[in-house]
C-alpha positions as CSV (number, residue, x, y, z in Angstrom):
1,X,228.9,51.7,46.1
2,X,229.1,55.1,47.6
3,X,228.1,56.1,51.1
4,X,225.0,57.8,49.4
5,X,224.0,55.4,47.2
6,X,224.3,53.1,49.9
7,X,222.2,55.2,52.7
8,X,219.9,55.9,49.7
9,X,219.2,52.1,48.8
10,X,220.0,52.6,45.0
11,X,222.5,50.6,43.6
12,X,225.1,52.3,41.3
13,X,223.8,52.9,37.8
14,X,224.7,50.7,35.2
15,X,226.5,51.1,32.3
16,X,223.7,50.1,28.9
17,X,225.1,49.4,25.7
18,X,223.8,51.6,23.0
19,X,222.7,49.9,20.6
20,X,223.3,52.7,17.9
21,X,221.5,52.9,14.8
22,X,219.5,49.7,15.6
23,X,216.2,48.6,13.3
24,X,213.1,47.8,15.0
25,X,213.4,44.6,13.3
26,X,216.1,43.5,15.5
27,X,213.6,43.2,18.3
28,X,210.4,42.2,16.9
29,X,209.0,38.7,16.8
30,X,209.3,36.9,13.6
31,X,205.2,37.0,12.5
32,X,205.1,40.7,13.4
33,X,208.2,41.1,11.5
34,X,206.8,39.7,8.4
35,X,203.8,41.4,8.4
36,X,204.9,44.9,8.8
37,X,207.9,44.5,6.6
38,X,204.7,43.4,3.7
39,X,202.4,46.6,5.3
40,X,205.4,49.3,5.4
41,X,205.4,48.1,0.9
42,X,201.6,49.8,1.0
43,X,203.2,53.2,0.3
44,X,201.1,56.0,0.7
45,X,198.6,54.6,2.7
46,X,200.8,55.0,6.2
47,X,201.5,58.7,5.0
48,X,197.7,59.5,4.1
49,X,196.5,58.0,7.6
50,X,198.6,59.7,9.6
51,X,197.6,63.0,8.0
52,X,193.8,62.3,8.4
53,X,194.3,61.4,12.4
54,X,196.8,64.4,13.0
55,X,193.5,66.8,11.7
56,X,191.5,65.4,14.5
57,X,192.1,62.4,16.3
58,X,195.4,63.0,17.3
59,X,195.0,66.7,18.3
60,X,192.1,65.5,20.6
61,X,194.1,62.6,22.2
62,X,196.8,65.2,22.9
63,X,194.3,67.7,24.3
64,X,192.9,65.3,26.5
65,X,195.6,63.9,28.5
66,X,196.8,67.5,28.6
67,X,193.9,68.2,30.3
68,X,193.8,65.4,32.3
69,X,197.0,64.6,33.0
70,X,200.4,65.6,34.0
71,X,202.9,66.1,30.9
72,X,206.8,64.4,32.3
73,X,209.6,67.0,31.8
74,X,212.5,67.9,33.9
75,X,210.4,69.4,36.3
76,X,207.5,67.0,36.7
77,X,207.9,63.7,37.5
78,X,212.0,64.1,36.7
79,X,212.5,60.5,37.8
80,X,210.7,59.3,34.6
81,X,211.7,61.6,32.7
82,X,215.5,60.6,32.9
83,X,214.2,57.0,32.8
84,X,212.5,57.8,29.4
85,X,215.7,59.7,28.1
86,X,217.8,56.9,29.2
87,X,215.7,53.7,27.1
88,X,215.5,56.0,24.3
89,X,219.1,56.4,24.2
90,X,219.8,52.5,24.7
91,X,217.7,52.2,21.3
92,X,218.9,55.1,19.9
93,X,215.4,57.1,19.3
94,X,216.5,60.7,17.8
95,X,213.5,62.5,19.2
96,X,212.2,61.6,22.6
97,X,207.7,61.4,22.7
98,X,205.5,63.6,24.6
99,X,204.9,61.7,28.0
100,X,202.2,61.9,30.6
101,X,201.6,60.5,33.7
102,X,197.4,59.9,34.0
103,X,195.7,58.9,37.4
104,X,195.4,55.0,37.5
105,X,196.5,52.7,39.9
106,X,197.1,49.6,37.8
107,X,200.3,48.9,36.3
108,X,200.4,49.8,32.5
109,X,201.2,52.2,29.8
110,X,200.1,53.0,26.3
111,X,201.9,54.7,22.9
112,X,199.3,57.1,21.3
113,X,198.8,58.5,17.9
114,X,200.7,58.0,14.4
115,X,201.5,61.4,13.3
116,X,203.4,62.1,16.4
117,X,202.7,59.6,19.0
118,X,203.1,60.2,22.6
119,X,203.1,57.7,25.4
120,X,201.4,57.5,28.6
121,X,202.1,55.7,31.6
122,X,199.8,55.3,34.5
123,X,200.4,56.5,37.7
124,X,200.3,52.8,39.2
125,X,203.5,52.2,37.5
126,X,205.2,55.1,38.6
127,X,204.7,54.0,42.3
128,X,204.7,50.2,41.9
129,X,207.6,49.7,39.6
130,X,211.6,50.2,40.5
131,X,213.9,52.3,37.9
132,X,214.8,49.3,36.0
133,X,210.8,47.2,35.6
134,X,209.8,51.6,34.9
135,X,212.6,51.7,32.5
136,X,211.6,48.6,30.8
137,X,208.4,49.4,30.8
138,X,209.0,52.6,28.6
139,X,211.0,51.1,26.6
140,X,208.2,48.6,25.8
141,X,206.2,51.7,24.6
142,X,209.1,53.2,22.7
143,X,209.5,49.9,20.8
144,X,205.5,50.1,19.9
145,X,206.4,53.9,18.8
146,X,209.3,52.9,16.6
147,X,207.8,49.8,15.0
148,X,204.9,51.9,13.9
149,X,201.8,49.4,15.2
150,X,199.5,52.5,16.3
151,X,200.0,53.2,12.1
152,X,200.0,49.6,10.6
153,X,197.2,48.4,13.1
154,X,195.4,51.1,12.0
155,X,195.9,50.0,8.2
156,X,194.7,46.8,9.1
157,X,191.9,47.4,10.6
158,X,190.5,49.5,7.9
159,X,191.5,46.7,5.2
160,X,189.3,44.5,8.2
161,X,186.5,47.3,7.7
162,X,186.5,46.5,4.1
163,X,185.9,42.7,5.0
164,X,183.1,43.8,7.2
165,X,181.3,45.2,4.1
166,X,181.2,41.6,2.6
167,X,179.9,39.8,5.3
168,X,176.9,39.5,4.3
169,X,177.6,37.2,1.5
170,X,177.5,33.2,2.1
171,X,181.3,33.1,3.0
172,X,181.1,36.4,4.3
173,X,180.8,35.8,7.9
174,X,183.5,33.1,8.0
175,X,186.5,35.2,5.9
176,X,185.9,37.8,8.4
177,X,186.5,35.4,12.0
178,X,189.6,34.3,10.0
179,X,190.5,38.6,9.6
180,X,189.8,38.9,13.2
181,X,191.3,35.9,14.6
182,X,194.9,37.0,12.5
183,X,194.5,40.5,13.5
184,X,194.4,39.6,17.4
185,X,197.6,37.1,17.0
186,X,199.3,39.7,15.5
187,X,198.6,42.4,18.1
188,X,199.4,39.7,20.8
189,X,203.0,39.5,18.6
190,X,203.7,43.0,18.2
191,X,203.3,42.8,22.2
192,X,205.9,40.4,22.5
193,X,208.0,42.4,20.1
194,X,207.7,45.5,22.4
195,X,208.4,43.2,25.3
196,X,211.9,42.5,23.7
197,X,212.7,46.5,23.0
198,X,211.6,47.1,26.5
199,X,214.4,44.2,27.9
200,X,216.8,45.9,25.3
201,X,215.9,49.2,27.0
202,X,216.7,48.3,30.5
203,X,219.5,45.4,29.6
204,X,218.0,43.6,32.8
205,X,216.4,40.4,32.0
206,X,215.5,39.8,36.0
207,X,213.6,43.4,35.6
208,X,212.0,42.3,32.3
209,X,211.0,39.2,34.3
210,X,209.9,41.1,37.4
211,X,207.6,43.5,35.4
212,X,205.9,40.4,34.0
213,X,205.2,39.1,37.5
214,X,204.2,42.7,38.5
215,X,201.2,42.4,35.8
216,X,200.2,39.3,37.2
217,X,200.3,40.1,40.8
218,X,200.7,43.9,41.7
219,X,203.9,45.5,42.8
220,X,205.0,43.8,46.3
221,X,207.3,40.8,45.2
222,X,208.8,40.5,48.6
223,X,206.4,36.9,48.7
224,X,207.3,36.3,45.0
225,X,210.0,33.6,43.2
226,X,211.0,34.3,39.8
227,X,211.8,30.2,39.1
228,X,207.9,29.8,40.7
229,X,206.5,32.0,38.2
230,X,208.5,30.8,35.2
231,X,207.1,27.1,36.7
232,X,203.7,28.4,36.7
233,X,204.0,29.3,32.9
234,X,205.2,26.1,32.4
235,X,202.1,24.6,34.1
236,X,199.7,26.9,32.4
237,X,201.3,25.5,28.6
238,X,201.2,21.6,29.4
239,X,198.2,20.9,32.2
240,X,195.4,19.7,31.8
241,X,193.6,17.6,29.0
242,X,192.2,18.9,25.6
243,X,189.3,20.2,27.8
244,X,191.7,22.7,29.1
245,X,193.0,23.5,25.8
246,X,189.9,24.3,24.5
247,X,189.2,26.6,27.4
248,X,192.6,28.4,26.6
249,X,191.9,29.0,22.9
250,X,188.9,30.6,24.1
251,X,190.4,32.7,26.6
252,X,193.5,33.8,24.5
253,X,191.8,34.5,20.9
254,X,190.0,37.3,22.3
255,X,193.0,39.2,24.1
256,X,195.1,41.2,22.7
257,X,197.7,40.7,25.5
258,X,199.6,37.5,25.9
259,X,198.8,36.3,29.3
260,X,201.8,37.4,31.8
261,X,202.8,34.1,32.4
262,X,203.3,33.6,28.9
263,X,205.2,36.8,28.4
264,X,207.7,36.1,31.1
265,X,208.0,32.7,29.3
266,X,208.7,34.1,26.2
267,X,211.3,36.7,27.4
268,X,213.4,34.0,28.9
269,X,213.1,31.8,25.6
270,X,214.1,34.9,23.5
271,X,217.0,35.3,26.5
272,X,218.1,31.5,26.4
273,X,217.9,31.6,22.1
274,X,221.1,34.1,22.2
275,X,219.7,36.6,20.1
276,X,219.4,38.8,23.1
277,X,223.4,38.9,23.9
278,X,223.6,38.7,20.0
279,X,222.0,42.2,20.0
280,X,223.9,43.7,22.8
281,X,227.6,42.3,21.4
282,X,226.4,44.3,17.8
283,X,224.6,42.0,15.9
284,X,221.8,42.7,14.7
285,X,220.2,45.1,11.9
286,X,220.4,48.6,11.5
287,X,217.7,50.8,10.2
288,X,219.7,52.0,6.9
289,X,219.3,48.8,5.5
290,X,215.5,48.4,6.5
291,X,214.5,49.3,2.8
292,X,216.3,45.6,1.5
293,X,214.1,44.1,4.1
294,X,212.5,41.0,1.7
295,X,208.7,40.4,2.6
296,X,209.4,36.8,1.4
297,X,212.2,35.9,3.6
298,X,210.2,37.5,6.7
299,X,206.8,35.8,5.9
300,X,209.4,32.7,6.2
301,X,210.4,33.5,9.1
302,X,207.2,34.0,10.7
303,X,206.0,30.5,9.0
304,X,209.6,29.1,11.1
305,X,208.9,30.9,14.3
306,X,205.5,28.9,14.4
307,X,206.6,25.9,13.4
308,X,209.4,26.0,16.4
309,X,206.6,27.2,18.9
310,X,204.4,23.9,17.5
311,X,207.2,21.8,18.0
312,X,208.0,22.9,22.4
313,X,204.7,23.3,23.0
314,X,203.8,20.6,26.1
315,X,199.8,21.9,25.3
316,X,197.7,18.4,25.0
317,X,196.1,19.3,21.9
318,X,199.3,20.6,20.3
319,X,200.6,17.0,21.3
320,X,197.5,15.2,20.1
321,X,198.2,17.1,16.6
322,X,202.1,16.6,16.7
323,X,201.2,12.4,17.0
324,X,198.7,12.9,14.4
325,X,201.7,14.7,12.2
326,X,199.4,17.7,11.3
327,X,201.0,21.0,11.2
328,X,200.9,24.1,12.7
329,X,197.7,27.2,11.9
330,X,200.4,29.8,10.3
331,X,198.4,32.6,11.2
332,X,201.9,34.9,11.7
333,X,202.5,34.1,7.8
334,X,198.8,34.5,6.9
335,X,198.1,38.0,7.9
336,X,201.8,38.8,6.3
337,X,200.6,37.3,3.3
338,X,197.4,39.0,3.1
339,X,199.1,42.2,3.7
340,X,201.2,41.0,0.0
341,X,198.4,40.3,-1.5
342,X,197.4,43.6,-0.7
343,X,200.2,45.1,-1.9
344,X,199.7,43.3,-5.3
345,X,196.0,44.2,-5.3
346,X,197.1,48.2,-5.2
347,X,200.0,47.9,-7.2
348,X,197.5,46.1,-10.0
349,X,194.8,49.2,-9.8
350,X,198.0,51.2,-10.7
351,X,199.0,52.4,-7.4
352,X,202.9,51.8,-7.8
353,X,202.8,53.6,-11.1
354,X,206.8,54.0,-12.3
355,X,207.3,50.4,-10.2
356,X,207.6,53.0,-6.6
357,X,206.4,50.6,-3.4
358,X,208.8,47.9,-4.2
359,X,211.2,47.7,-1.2
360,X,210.4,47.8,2.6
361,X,210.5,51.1,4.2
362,X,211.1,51.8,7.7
């Protein structure tokens, strides 16, 4: 450490892998996975809805944080800036978002818009979070951007629109909770999926984990433990009695953020599984071979992914239905199916006409 760095407090920087040419499907969770590799087969409809929200929408998101907030370049806020150039390059993102800085003091950030998306962070994270939980933090946003959810949530919700309209029939009302209850999971997923680009971003597990706590409990972690926290998400999985369990199902079916205990939790799993120093020593997928991406192996996958969760989970009712050998609810698989199914439907009223649509795009 120099003299400077050392009168300064900032360590030395540190030298990130670049994990060149890297798919998005390297860092996203297995049922988020499988249901955007079956949405990305809806060809056409991603193009056509980010032309109708670039008209409007999008031009009056932009106009609004330009107007209300402050736009990150060299010359404004140059700290995140470089902090944004330098998680983009770990991921190896061509062409760097728009970014603003807009006045809240709460810790948190958001990727905006699908014709050309922009990210903004708030300025609570700017002043509450070190280089490397900042870092992270954008490079949780930039995973969101690269994975497309702003575009395939979009989708979904407008094939969920189209359930609405049959609600009124006698099976109506119950096909729709089933939409909804799939279409939260997977946005609590695809969160968990931009958790792991953001940790790939910053190559700092203990920052990942630190950002997590700063969620839960603001930015001073002088009074903090890391192995506390990680106990505490231990605690929040396995007390209690089925009581609690229903209480949980209540509180988490309606969120679409994992709780930050839980995230923490499932950082270090992903950490402790080896596919994170898997990805860093070059293994892992790169984008030129997204389109052989098979929607049947990945709905597998997500089917697998729940089935492992089912089987560690200490939660007493997920106990209770282990003894009683039931299996796990496959939402992760379902929504991926239904987006097939989708497919199939479209491809039937002749919308893959000269058998176009048939591979996974990026």
């Amino acid at each position: 450490m120099t003299t400077d760095e050392a009168q300064s407090g900032n360590p030395p920087a540190r030298r990130r892998v670049v994990l060149t040419g890297i798919s998005s499907r390297a860092w996203e969770h297995p049922a988020d996975r499988g249901a955007l590799v079956a949405l990305r087969e809806l060809r056409g409809f991603d193009d056509v809805l980010k032309s109708l929200h670039a008209l409007w929408n999008e031009r009056a998101w932009r106009l609004q944080f330009l107007g209300n907030a402050i736009r990150v370049d060299h010359r404004q806020y140059p700290r995140v800036h470089r902090l944004l150039a330098e998680a983009g390059a770990s991921l190896d993102v061509a062409e760097l978002p728009e970014l603003f800085v807009q006045q809240d003091r709460s810790i948190n950030g958001m990727c905006i818009g699908m014709s050309k998306p922009f990210i903004v962070v708030n300025s609570g994270a700017v002043e509450l979070l070190d280089d490397e939980e900042l870092r992270c933090l954008l490079g949780h946003e930039l995973g969101h951007l690269v994975s497309g959810h702003a575009v395939y949530r979009t989708m979904v919700m407008i094939l969920t629109d189209w359930a609405v309209r049959l609600a009124w029939l006698p099976v109506g009302s119950m096909v729709l909770r089933a939409i909804v209850a799939a279409l939260m999971e997977w946005w609590r997923k695809a969160e968990l999926s931009a958790d792991r680009a953001g940790l790939l971003a910053c190559q700092d597990p203990a920052a990942s984990l630190r950002l997590a706590m700063k969620l839960a409990g603001g930015g001073d972690l002088s009074e903090v433990d890391t192995t506390a926290f990680l106990e505490q998400a231990a605690e929040f999985d396995r007390a209690g009695d089925l009581r609690d369990s229903l209480i949980k199902i209540r509180m988490v079916t309606a969120r679409s953020h994992p709780m930050p205990v839980a995230r923490a939790a499932e950082v270090r799993a992903w950490i402790d599984s080896g596919e994170y120093q898997r990805i860093l020593s070059g293994d892992y997928p790169r984008r030129d071979d997204d389109g052989n991406a098979s929607v049947s192996e990945e709905i597998k996958a997500a089917a697998a992914s729940y089935r492992e969760a089912f089987s560690r989970s200490q939660d007493p009712l997920v106990s209770l239905l282990r003894k009683l050998g039931d299996g796990a609810v496959d939402v992760g698989g379902w929504v991926g199916a239904g987006a097939g199914r989708m497919r199939g439907w479209m491809r039937g009223n002749g919308s893959d006409e000269g058998g176009e649509g048939r591979t996974a795009e990026a």
